[in-house]
C-alpha positions as CSV (number, residue, x, y, z in Angstrom):
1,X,45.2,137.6,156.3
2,X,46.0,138.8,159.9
3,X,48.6,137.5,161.4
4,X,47.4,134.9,164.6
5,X,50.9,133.0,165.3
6,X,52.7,134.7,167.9
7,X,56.4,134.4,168.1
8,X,58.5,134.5,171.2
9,X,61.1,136.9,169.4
10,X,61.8,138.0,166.2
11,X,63.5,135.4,163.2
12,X,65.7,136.4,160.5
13,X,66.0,134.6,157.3
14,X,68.8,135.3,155.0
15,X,68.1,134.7,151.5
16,X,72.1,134.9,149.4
17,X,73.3,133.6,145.9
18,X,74.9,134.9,143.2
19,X,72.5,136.7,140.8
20,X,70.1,134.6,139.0
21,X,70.0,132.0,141.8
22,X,66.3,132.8,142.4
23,X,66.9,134.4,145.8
24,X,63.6,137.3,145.2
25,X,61.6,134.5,143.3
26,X,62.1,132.3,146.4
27,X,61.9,135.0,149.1
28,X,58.3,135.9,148.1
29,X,57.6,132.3,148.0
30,X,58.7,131.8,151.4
31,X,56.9,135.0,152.4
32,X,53.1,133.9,151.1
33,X,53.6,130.3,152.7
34,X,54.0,132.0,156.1
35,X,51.7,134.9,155.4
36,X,49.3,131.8,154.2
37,X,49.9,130.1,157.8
38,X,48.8,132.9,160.0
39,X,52.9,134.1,160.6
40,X,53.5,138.2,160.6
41,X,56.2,138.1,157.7
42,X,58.1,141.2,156.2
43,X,60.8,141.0,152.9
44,X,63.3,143.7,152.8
45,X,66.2,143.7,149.9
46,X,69.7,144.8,150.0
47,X,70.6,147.1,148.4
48,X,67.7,149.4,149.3
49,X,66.2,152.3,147.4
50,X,68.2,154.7,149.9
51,X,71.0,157.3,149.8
52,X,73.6,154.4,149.8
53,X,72.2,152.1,147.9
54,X,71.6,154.2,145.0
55,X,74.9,154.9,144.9
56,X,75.6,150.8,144.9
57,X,73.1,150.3,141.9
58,X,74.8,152.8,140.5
59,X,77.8,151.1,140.4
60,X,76.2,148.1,139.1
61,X,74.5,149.9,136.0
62,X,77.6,152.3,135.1
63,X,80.5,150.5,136.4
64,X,83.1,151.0,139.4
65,X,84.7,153.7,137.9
66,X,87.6,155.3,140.5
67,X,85.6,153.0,142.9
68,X,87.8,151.1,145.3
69,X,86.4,148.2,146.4
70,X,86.7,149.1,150.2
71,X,84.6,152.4,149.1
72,X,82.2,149.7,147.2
73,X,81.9,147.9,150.5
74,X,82.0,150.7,153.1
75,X,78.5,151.7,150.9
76,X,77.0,148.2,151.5
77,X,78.2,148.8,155.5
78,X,76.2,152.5,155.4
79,X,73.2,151.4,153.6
80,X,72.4,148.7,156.1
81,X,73.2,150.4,158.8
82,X,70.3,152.6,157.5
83,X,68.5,149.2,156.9
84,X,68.7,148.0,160.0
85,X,68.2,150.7,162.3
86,X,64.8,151.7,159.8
87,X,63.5,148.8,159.0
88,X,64.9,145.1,160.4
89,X,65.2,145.8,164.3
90,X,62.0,147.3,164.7
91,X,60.4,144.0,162.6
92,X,62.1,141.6,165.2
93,X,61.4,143.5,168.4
94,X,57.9,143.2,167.0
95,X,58.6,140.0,166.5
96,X,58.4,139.6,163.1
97,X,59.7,137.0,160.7
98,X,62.1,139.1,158.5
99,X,63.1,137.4,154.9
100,X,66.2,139.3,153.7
101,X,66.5,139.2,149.3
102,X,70.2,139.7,150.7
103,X,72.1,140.3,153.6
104,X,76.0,140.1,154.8
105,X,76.6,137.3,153.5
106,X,76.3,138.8,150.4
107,X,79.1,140.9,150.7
108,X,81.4,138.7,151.8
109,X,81.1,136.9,149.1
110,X,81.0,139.9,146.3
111,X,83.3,142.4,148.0
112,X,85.9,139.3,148.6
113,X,85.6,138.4,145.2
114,X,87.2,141.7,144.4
115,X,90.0,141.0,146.6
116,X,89.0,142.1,150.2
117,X,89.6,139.4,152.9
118,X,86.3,137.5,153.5
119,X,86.9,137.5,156.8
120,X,87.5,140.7,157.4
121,X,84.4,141.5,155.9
122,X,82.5,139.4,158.0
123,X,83.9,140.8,161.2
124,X,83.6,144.9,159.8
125,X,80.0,143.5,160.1
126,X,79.6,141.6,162.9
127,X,81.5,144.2,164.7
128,X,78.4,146.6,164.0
129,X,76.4,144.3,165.8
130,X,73.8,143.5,162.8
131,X,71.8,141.2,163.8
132,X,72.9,137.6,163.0
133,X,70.1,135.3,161.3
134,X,68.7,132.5,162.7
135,X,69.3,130.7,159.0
136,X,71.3,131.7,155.8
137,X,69.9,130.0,152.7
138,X,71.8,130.1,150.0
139,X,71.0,129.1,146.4
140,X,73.8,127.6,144.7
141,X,73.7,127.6,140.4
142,X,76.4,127.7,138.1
143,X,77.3,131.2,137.0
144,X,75.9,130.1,133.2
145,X,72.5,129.0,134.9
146,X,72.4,132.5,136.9
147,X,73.1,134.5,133.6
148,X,71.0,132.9,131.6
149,X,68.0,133.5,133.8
150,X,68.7,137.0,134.2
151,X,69.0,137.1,130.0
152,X,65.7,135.1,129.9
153,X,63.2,136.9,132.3
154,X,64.7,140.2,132.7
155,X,65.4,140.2,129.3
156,X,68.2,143.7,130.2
157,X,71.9,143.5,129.6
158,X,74.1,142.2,132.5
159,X,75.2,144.6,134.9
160,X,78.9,145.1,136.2
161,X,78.1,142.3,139.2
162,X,77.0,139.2,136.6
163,X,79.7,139.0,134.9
164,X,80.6,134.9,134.2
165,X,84.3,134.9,135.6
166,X,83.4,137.1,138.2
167,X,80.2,135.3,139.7
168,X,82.4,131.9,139.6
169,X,84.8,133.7,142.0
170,X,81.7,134.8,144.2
171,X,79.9,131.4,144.0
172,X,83.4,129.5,144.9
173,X,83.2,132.0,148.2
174,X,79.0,131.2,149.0
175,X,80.2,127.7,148.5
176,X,83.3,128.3,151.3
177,X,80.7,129.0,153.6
178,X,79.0,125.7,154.0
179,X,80.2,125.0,157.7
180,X,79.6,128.5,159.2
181,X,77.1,128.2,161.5
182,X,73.6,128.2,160.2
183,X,74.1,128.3,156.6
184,X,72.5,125.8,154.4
185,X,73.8,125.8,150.9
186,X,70.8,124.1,148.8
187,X,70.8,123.0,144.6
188,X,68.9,126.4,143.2
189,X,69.2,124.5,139.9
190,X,66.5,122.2,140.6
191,X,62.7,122.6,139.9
192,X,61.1,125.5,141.1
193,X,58.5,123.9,143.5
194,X,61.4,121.5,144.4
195,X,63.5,124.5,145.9
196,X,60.4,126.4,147.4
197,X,59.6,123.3,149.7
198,X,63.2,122.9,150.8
199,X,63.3,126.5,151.6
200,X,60.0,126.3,153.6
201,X,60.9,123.1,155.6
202,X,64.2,124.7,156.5
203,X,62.3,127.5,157.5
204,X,59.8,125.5,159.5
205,X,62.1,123.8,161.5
206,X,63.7,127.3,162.7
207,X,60.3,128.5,163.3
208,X,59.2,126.1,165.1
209,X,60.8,126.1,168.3
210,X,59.7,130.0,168.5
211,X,56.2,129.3,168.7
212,X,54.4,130.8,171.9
213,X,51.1,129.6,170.8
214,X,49.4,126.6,173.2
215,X,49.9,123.9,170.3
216,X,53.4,124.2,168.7
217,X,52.8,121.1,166.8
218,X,50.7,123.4,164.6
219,X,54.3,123.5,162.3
220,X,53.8,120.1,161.6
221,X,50.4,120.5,160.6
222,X,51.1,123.4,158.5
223,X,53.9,121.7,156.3
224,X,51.5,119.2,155.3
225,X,49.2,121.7,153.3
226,X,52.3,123.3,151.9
């Protein structure tokens, strides 16, 4: 379907959990709802399939090795520098709705599980001047509800990130974030359909506002056929 909602600028969604929250199940979700309502949508996923973020799948599949974690997280900074001079500012100068299967937020979270400062981490990249979203979503689940997911439909041993005692550090960290501004922390626990229309109304409601079209009650409208 062609997209025939014009935005006045660009929106970007951050999608962030720890691993097995749902965050790529959800994203696509969120992605064929707005697709559905006439919205020009994009998904990109960090790490990416690039120089950089080989290297940091790498690291997931065969372990950190002599990897510091400042080394782990100076790859995350140069693969989405790549990212987001490639790929996420030219989507919102086109003004795009961009849904991010990870973003930052992501790494404050991981990379200060290891021991870095969060807040250092969140100024390295704000201090690159990546674009803030308009929304961070993150899916909250216990570590065991994560893991066993990942056991159940990926059916692949864990990797060096999903480790139990290691994604209850990282969730405790998503969950410190609750009063940033515009993060909403939601139950990814709960029924599938459950989390997908909590995702799209907080979607809506940022969308919204953005609308150039004559009739931006057309939101409203929309969320009923959801």
């Amino acid at each position: 379907m062609s997209p025939n909602i014009e935005l006045k600028r660009g929106v970007l969604i951050a999608m962030e959990g720890i691993d097995g929250a749902g965050k790529t199940t959800q994203t696509k979700k969120l992605q064929e709802i707005l697709i559905r309502e006439g919205f020009d949508v994009v998904c990109f996923k960090e790490p990416t399939s690039g120089k950089w973020g080989m290297k940091i799948r790498d690291i997931a599949l065969n372990g950190r090795s002599n990897v510091t974690a400042e080394q782990e997280l100076n790859y995350f900074i140069l693969d989405r520098e790549e990212d987001v001079r490639e790929n996420i500012e030219p989507a919102l100068k086109s003004n795009k709705i961009v849904i991010m299967d990870r973003y930052y937020y992501s790494n404050i979270a991981y990379q200060g599980a290891l021991g870095i400062d969060p807040k250092e981490i969140q100024r390295i990249n704000e201090n690159r001047c990546f674009p803030k979203p308009d929304v961070v979503i993150i899916l909250d689940v216990a570590p065991n509800i994560g893991i066993s997911r990942i056991k159940r439909f990926r059916k692949e041993k864990l990797n060096n990130f999903e480790q139990e005692k290691y994604l209850s550090r990282v969730r405790e960290l998503f969950q410190g974030m609750e009063h940033e501004e515009n993060v909403q922390i939601i139950d990814g626990s709960r029924l599938l359909h459950e989390v997908k229309d909590q995702i799209s109304n907080i979607a809506h409601d940022v969308i919204q506002p953005l609308i150039s079209e004559k009739e931006p009650s057309i939101i409203n409208e929309l969320k009923l056929v959801i």
